[in-house]
N, C-alpha and C positions, 0 to 999 in steps of 0.2 A: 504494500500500500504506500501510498504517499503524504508524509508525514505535513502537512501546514507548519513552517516554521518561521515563530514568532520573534521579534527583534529580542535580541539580548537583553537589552533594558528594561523588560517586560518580566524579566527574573529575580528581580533586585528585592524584591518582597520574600524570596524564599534562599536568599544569601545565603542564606546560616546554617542548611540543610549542605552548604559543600564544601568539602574541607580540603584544603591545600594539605598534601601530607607531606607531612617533614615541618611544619608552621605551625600550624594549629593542634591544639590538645586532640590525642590520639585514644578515642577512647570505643573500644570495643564493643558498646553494646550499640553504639549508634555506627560505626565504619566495619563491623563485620572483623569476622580473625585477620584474612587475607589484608585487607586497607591498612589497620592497625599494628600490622608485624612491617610492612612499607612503611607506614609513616615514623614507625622506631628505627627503622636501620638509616632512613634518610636523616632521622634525628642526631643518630653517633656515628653520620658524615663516612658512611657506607656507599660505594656507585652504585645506585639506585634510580634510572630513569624517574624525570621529574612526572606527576603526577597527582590527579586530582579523586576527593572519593563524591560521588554521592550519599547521602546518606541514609540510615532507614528510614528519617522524617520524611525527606522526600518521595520514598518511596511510597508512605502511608498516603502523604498530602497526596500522590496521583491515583490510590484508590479511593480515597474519601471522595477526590475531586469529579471521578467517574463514574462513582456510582459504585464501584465494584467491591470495595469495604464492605457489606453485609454478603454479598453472592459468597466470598473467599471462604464464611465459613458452612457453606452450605452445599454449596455449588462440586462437582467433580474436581478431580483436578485438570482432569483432560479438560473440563469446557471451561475452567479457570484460566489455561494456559492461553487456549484460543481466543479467549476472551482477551487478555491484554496484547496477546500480538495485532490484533485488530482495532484496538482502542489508539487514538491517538495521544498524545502528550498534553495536557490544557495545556495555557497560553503561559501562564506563570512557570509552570515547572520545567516546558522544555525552553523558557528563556532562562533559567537558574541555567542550565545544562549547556548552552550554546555561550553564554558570557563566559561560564568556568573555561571554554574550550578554544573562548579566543583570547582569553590572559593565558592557557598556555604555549599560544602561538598559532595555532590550529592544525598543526602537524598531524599527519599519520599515525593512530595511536591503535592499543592494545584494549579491549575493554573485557574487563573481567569481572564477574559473580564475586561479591565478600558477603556471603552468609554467615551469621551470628557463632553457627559452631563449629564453622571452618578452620582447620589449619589447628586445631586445641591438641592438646597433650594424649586426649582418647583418641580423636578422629581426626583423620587429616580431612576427609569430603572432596579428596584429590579428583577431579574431573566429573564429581558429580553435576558441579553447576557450568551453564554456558559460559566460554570466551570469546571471544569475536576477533578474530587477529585484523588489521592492515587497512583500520576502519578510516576513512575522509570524506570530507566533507559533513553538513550538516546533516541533512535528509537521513546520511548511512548511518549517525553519530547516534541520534535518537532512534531510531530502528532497533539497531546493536543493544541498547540501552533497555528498550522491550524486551528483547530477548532474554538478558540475561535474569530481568525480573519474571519472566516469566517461566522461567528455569527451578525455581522454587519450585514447582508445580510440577516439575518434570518426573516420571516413573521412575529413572534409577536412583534422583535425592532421595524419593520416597521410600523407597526399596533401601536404600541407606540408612536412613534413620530408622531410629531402635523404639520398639515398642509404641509403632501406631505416633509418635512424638509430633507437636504440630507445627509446621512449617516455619513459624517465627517471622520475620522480618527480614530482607535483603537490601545489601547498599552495592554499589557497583564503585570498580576502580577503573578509572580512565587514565591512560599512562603511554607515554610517547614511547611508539612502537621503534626497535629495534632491531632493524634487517640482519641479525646476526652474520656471522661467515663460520662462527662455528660454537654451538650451541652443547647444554648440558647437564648432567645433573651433578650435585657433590655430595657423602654420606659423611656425616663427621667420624662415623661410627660405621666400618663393615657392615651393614644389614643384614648378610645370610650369614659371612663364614664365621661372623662373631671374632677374627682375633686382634689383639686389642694395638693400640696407638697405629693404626689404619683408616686413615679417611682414603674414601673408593672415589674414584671421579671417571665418570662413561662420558665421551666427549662424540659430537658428530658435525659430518658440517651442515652447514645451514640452519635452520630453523630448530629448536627443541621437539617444537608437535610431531614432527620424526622419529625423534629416539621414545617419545614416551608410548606411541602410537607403536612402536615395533618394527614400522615398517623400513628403517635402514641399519645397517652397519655401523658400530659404534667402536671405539679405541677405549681402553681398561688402562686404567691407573692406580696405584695405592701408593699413598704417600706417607710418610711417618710422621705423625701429629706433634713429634719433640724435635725433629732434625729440619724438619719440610723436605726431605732429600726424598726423590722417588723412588721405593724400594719394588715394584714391578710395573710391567710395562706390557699390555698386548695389543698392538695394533693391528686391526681387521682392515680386510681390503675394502672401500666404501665406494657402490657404485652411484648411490642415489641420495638424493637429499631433499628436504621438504624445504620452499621457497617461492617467494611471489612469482605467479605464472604473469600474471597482469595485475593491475592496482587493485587490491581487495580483494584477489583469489591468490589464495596459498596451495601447492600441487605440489606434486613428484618432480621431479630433474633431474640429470647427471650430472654428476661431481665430476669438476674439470680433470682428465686424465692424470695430470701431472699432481693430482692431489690425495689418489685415490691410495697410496698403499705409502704415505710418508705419515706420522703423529700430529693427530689435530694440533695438539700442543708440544711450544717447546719445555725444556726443563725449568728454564725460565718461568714460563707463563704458568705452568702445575705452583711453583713453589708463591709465585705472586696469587693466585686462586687459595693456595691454600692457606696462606696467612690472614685471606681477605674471611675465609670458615673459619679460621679459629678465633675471627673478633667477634664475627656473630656467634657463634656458639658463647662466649665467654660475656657477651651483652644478654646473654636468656641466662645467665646461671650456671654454665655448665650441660646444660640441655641439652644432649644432639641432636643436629638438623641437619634435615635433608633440603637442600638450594640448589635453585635451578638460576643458571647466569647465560650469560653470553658475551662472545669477542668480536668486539666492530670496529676495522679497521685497527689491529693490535690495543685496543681497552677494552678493560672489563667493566660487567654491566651485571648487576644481583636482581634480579625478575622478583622472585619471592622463598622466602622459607618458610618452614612448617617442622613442628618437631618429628622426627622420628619415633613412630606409633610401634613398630613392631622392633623383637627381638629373634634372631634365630631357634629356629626351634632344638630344645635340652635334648630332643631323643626321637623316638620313632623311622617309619619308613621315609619319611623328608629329609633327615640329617642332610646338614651339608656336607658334613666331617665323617658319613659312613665310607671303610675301607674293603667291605667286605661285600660282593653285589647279592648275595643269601637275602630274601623275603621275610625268612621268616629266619629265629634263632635256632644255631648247628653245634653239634658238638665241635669241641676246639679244632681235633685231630681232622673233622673232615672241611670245617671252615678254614683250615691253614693248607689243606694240603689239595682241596681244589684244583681242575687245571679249567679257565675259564679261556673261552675264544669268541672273538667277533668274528671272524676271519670266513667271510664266505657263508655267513649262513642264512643268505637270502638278500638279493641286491634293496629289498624292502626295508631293511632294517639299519641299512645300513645309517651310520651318523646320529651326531645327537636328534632326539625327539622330545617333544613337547609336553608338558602334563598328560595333556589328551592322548598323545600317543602313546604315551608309555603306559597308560591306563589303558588305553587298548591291548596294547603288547599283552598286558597282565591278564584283560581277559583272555585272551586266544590261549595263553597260558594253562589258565585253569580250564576250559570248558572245550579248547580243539585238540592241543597238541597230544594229552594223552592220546586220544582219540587217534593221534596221525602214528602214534609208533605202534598202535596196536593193528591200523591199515598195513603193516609191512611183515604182521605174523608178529608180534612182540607180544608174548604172552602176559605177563607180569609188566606193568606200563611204569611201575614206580609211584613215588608223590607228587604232584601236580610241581608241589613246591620248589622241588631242586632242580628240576627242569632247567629252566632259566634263571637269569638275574638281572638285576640292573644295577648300573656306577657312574654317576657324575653325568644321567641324561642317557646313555646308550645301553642296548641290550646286548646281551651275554649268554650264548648257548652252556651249557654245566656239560663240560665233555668226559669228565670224570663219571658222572654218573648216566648220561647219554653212552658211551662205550660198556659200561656194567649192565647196564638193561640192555644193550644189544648183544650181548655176549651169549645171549638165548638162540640166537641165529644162528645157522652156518657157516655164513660168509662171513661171518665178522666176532666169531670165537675170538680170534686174537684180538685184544685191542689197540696192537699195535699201529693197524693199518688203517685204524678210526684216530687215536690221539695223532699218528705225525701226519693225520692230513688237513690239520686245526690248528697245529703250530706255526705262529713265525718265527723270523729267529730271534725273540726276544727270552726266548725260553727251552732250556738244555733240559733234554727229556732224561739225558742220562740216569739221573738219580731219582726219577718221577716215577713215584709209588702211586697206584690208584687207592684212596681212599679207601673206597666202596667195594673194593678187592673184585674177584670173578665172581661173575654170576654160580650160583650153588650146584653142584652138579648131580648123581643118582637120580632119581625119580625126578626132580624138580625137571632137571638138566633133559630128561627125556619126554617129561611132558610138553616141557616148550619146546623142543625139537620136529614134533608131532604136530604141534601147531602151526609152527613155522612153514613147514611142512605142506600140509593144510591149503594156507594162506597163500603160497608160491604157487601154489598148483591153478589154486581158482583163479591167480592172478594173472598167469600165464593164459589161461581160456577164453580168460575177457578184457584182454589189455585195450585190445584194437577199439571193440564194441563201449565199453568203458569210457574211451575216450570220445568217443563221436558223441557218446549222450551228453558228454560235459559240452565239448562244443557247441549244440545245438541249444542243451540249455542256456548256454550263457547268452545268445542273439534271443531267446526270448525275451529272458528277464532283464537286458538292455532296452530292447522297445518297449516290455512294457512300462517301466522307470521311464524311458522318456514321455511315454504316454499320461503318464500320474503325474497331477499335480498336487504336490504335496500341501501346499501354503490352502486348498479345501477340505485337507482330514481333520475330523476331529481330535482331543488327544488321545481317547481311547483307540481309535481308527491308525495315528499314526502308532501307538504299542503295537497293535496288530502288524502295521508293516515293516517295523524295526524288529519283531520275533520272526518274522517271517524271512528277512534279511541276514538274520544270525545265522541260521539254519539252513542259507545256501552258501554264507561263509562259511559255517561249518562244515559242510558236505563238502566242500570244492576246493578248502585245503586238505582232507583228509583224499578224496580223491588225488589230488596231486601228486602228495607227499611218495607216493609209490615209483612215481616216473624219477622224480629228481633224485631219490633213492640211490636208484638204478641204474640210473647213467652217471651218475657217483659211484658206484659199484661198478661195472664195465670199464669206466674209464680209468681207477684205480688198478683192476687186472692189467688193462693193457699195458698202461705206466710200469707196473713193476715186467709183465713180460719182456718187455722193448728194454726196459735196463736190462732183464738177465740174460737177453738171446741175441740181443744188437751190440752192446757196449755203447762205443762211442757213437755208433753211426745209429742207436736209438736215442741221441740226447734227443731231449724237442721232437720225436717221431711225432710221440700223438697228439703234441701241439698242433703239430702240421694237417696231419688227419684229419685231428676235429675242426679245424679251422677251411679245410679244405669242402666240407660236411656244407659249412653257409646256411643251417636249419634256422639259426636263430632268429625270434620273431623281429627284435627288435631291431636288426639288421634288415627285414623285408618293411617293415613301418618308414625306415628311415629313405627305401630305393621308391617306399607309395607318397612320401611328402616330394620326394623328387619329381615324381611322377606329376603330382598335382600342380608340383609349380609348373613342368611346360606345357599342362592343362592350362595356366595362366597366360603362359607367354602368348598360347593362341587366342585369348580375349584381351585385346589391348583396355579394353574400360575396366574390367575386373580387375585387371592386373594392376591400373592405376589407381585406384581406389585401396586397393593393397597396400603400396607403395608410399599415397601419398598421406591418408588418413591415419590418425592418430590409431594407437593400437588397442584402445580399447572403444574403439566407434566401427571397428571395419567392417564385425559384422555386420551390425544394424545399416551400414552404407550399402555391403552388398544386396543384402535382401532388400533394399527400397531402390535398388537400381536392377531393370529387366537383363544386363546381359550378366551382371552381378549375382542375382536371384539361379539365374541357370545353372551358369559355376560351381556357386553353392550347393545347389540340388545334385547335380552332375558328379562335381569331381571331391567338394568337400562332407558332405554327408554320408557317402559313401565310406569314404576313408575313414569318419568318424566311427561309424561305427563299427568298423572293423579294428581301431586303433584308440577309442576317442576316453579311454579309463585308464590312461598309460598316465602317467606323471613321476615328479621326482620322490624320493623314498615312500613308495607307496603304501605303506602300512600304516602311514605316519597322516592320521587324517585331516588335516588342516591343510595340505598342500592341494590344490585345486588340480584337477585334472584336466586332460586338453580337452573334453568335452566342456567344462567347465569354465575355462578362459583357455582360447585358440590363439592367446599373442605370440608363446612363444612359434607355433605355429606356422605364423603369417609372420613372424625375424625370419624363420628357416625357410620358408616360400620366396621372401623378401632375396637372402642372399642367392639361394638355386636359381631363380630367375636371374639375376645380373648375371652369373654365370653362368647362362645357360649358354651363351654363342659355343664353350668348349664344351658342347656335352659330351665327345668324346671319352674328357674328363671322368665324367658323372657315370659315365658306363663303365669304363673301367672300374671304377670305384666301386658300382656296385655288382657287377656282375664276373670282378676278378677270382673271386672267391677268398683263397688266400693261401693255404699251401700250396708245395707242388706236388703234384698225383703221381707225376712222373719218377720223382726222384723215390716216392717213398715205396713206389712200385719197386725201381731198383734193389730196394734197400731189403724189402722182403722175399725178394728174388731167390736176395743169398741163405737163405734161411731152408732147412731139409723141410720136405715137400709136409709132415706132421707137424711142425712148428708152425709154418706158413700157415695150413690152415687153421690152426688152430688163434692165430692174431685174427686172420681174416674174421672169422667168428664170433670172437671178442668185439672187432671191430663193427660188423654188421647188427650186435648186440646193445651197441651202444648207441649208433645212427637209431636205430627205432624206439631206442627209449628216448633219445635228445628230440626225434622227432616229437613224439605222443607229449613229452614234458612242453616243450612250446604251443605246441596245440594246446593243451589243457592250462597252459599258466593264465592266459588271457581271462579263462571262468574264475582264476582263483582271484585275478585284477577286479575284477567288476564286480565280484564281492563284496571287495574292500569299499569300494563307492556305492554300489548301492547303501551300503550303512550310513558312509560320510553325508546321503545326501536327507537321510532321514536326522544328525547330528544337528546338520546346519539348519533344517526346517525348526530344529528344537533350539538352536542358538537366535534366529531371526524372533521365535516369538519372547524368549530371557530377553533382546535388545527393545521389543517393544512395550513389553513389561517392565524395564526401569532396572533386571537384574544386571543386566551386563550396558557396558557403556557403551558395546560395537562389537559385532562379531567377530572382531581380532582378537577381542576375550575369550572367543571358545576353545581357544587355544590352552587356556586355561581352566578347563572346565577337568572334571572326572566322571569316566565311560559311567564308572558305576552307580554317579548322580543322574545321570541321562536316561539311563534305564530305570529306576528308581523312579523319576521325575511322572515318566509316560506311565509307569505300571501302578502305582499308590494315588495319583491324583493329589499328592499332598503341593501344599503352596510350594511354589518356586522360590520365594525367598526364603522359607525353611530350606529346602534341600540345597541353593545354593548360597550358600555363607558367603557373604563379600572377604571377610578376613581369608577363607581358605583361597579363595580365588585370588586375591593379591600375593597370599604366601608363595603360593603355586608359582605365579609370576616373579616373584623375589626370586624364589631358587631355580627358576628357569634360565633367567638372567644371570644368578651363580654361573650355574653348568656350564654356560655360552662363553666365559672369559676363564676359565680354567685351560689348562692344557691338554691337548688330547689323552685321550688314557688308553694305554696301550692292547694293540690287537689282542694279544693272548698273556697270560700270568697266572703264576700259579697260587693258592691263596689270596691274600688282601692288597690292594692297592692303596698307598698313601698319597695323594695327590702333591701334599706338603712337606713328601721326602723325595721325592721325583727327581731326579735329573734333569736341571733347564737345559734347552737345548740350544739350537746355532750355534755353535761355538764360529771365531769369524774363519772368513774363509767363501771360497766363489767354487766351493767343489763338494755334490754331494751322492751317495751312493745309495741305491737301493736294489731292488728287485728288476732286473731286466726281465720282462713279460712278455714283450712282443720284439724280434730281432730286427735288427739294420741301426744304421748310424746317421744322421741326421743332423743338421746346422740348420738355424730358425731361429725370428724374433719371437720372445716369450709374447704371453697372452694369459694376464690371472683372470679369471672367470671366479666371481665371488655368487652373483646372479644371474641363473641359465637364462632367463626370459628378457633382464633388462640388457643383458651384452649379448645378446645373440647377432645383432646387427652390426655390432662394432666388430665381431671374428673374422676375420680375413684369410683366404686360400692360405694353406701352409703354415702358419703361425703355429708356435707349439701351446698346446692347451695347458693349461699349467691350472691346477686344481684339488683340490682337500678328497674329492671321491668323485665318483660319478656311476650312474645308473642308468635305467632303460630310456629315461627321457631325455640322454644327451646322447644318443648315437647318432644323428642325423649331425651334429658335428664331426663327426672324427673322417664321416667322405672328405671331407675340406680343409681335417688340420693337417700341419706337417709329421706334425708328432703330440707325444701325450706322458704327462708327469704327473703324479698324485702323489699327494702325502700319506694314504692310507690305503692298500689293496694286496692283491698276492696272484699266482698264477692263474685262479679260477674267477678273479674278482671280476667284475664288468667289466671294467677299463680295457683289464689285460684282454678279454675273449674277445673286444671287438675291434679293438687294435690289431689282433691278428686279422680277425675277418679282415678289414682293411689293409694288409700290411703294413700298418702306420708303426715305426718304432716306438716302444713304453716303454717305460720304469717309474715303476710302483715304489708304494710304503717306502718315500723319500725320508717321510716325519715330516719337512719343515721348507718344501721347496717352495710354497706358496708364503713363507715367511723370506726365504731367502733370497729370491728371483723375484724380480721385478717386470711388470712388463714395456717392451722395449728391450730389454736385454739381448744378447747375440748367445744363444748356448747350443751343445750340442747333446742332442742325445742319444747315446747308446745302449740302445734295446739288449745288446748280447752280452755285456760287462755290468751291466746294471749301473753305468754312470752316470751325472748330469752334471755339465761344466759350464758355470756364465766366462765367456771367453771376452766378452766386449758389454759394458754397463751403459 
């Protein structure tokens, strides 16, 4: 609407309703926590952006003035809220408002909510109420100014406050905005790890509403509260930043290239920040605070503080400080002597995961995975409990006790050839006693034999058939999910369709889990064959072999995005619409344009749903799928199309395969004619299970989303009910509130605690600046005895995974979807992990570095597909390489050298 705004002069009767802070007596029942903690730090001569508050008088005087002082307490809140956004300012009040705004000069300013219990010692009320960032002119000033009163009334204040409590009064602070360059928050006090003379500083660039919002890359600091000297330092690579897009819209950006992987701050500016926290701190008493500032143009600037509401928590499964990834409590002997692995146990899992996910992890835990070892004949499944673990955000296969319960098998009596194919070399088996000792042998040992038995036999009858049904299942219950619209179920409606979702995740990793198995089994025969009958001329045989194979899905997804893009190059409009339109408008552009619409129907629809539930660590349910957001998509469309003049290129690429047939022919040539066949078999055994495994992965993908999409129907209606502030929260949510939420019908704001949700959020945040925690170990991980790494030096060694030798400018990929457009032919990819949703890169890198994988990891298996040289589980190449760099990499030596910075 359009506000009538009255001369300034016209305010002068309601003077005294506004307070200059840092001038006038600061007093917090009339300025709100937030106004009143500002007008104290501007008082003991704090940088603190100059500023004005309104007060709660004035706020009264415009509902008396309106009429709407008796509605407020009668009225909804919903039709309270609509109600003042629709009401204009009388004449008097918003002249109070325009005069305070032209004695501050009438600059671009910040308008923020100071509600009464804001910012207090119990409650911070952080992001309950409105702020308006990059607000000018008059018209927007009074606008903003509704809003934030009318934020009072907002579902998640309300859902905030404790015991029904009633709304109280709001003032607003009006405060010249500051286009930071690099934004943040400061803890006087570690938050989660609790240890002591640690103030934590998360630094990003551009605007703060990024780091708090989640959605960028932040640098980790801890500084010592007696020295100010910077005792740890983790700088993240940072591709994007929150920043005025235009006057009065704040958006997403790129962080200039040459800023993205050097410390928001220098050592300098950490120790000037932190003396600037210990005055505030030491002007409250001693009281830790959490302050958020900013840097413009090299000065600092203190936005607001608020004391620090929470402590880490003493104990439980949250610990920050747990060494041990056990769920639940173990005897000593079997909690120390442990042999734990990430390594390989499903590209899904890979990398830290979020509340949410790891809550998920936990169900599949308890309610599939037995499930999946008894699909393969495992007689005796174990406890749910030691199955897995989790440490520091990632999950953890228990190979100690995964090898004892498989020890019921035939094929994997020894547990030798289970434990070293889950080791890296972090960990010398030599002296590795399995806790849990051999599975029990006489009767036991023959009854699960018989089972096992059993189980191979029906497995073997109906491999083929088995899989086709999973296949066809999965195109159903993909259309019919795109056919439901969720946001028309009722809640008991949507329980129904989240039980019903369980239960074909359920079925479709226990289906699975039998192919991957098995061609884990095959492939391991062959390996050791090829060592004991080839020697030398089997290193890397069945590298070759299986790469030669070209079965995998993700690999055919990546040659159908190619496909689609020279689908585009033959629609010049489609294509430019691609091209030129922002990435999250394309498609709405193409379906409103008829040669766009076709394309669409034609070539993208298609492909979706044969690919469209693929995404990055896909277990991990917060990460959208390409059904879900198609930007990265239409980046990968974007680059195959400029490239397409060399398709030659692109066919190579994808239709090389990757070993050679010919030489490994030779190789088995020399081999007595019972030997030969006897690999050949082996190897025929594994093509049909690697086939049937990729066929069937795809059911156990769309699994995972159908749940994800019944989550976020459940997170959409927490954001409109006032429990979460925005569905970036659900990130923070737990599977087993979710399920609970739909099944009991109890309140939402009972089942979801605002404290647990921000906890969740603290230690997520933990987990995010710690150090990676290593592939495999045995017993407990200490984070805080760890081995820092980098030591200096421009030379690092890991795992050669895929062969040849290679020179290339680096390329750090921190964000698959926002730098997809910036990767250029050849470049070497240089990144922490990668999965099924980045193969449609590696046709076009030169090469490929991670800091965390092993011979079976993603990276390495499509590297090969590709012939592109790797090397893996660097640890620290994405810390130590830089992009631009000149390095070379050597897939056969396992080395990586920056030759030129």
């Amino acid at each position: 609407m359009t506000q009538h705004v009255e001369d300034p002069a016209a305010g002068a009767s309601r003077s005294e309703h506004v307070v200059v802070l840092g001038k006038d007596p600061a007093d917090p029942a009339v300025l709100g926590g937030k106004a009143a903690r500002l007008a104290e730090l501007i008082g003991a001569g704090l940088p603190v952006p100059p500023a004005f508050c309104l007060t709660t008088g004035l706020f009264e005087d415009f509902l008396r003035e309106t009429g709407l002082a008796a509605q407020v307490r009668t009225a909804e809140p919903r039709v309270i809220r609509e109600k003042i956004l629709a009401t204009e300012l009388p004449g008097p009040v918003a002249g109070a408002v325009l005069a305070a705004y032209e004695r501050l000069g009438s600059p671009r300013v910040a308008v923020r909510s100071s509600a009464l219990w804001e910012d207090s010692v119990d409650q911070s009320f952080a992001g309950q109420h409105d702020t308006v960032l990059d607000v000018g002119g008059n018209e927007a000033l009074l606008e903003a100014v509704r809003r934030c009163w009318a934020s009072l009334w907002s579902d998640r204040a309300a859902a905030y406050r404790e015991d029904g409590a009633e709304p109280g009064a709001i003032a607003v602070v009006v405060q010249e905005m500051i286009h930071s360059d690099i934004s943040g928050v400061l803890f006087t006090v570690d938050p989660v790890g609790g240890r002591p003379h640690r103030m934590v500083v998360e630094a990003c660039q551009g605007l703060g509403e990024g780091l708090v919002s989640g959605r960028v890359s932040s640098d980790f600091f801890a500084v010592d509260d007696r020295t100010l000297e910077v005792v740890e330092e983790r700088v993240r690579y940072k591709v994007t930043k929150c920043a005025p897009v235009e006057p009065g819209r704040i958006g997403m950006t790129k962080v200039d290239p040459a800023a993205r992987d050097v410390p928001c701050l220098t050592g300098e500016q950490l120790r000037e920040l932190a003396g600037l926290a210990l005055r505030v701190r030491s002007h409250y008493g001693g009281t830790e605070q959490d302050i958020e500032w900013g840097l413009r143009d090299g000065v600092l600037h203190l936005f607001q503080t608020r004391p620090v509401t929470t402590r880490p928590a003493p104990d439980g499964a949250g610990r920050a400080d747990r060494h041990s990834p056990y769920v639940t409590e173990q005897p000593a002997e079997i909690r120390q002597g442990t042999l734990w692995s990430r390594m390989d146990i499903g590209e899904i899992f890979v990398g830290l995961m979020t509340p949410l996910g790891l809550s998920f992890a936990r169900y599949y835990q308890k309610h599939v995975h037995t499930d999946c070892a008894a699909a393969l004949g495992v007689r005796v499944t174990g406890d749910a409990d030691r199955h897995m673990g989790y440490l520091q955000g990632h999950v953890y296969l228990n190979i100690s006790y995964t090898a004892h319960l498989l020890g019921q098998c035939l094929p994997t009596r020894d547990q030798r050839h289970f434990t070293s194919r889950f080791v890296s070399e972090e960990v010398d088996l030599a002296a590795y006693r399995n806790p849990f000792g051999t599975f029990p042998g006489g009767v036991e040992d023959a009854l699960s034999t018989a089972v096992w038995l059993k189980y191979t036999a029906a497995e073997v009858a109906r491999t083929r058939s088995r899989a086709e049904k999973m296949v066809s299942s999965r195109l159903y219950e993909f259309d019919r999910a795109r056919r439901l619209d969720h946001t028309r179920l009722s809640r008991r409606e949507l329980h129904t369709e989240l039980n019903r979702h369980l239960g074909y995740f359920h079925d479709m990793h226990v289906g699975y889990m039998p192919y991957y198995i098995n061609a884990f089994g095959f492939y391991g025969v062959l390996t050791e064959l090829c060592a004991r009958w080839l020697g030398e001329d089997g290193v890397n045989l069945q590298n070759r072999i299986k790469t030669d194979m070209s079965t995998l899905r993700t690999v055919e997804s990546a040659r159908e995005i190619w496909a689609v893009a020279q689908a585009a190059r033959r629609m010049p409009r489609a294509l430019r619409i691609i091209e030129e339109e922002p990435l999250e408008g394309i498609e709405a552009a193409l379906r409103a344009d008829e040669e766009g619409r076709a394309f669409w129907e034609l070539h993208m629809e298609p492909f979706l749903r044969m690919n469209g539930t693929r995404g990055r660590q896909e277990m991990e349910l917060t990460h959208p799928r390409w059904i879900d957001d198609p930007g990265y998509l239409f980046q990968m469309i974007r680059r195959y199309a400029a490239d397409g003049t060399a398709e030659g290129t692109f066919e190579d690429a994808f239709g090389r395969g990757g070993g050679d047939t010919g030489e490994a022919r030779k190789v088995l040539e020399r081999l007595p004619a019972a030997k030969r066949r006897t690999i050949e078999t082996v190897i025929s055994l594994y093509a049909l299970c690697s086939e049937l495994r990729e066929a069937t992965r795809m059911a156990m993908i769309t699994s995972i989303w159908l749940v994800r999409n019944v989550v976020y129907e459940v997170g959409r209606r927490l954001v409109d009910a006032g429990v979460l502030h925005s569905l970036d929260e659900v990130a923070h949510l737990d599977f087993e509130d979710v399920r609970s939420y739909l099944a009991t019908g109890a309140d939402a704001r009972e089942i979801f605690g605002r404290g647990r949700i921000d906890e969740a959020r603290r230690l997520h945040e933990y987990h995010k600046r710690l150090p990676e925690p290593p592939l495999t170990f045995i017993g407990e991980h200490d984070v805080t005895q760890a081995v820092r790494p980098v030591p200096d030096g421009a030379r690092l060694e890991g795992l050669g995974s895929s062969p040849g030798r290679i020179v290339g400018r680096a390329r750090i990929v921190e964000d698959l979807v926002w730098q997809a457009d910036e990767f250029q032919a050849g470049e070497i990819l240089v990144t922490r992990y990668t999965d099924a949703s980045w193969t449609p890169l590696f046709a076009v890198a030169g090469g490929v570095v991670t800091d965390i994988g092993s011979m079976l990891s993603h990276s390495s298996i499509v590297s090969r597909e590709f012939n592109v040289p790797s090397v893996v589980n660097t640890k620290h190449a994405t810390q130590r390489i830089r992009t631009g760099d000149l390095v070379v990499v050597d897939g056969d030596t396992g080395v990586v050298e920056v030759v030129e910075g």
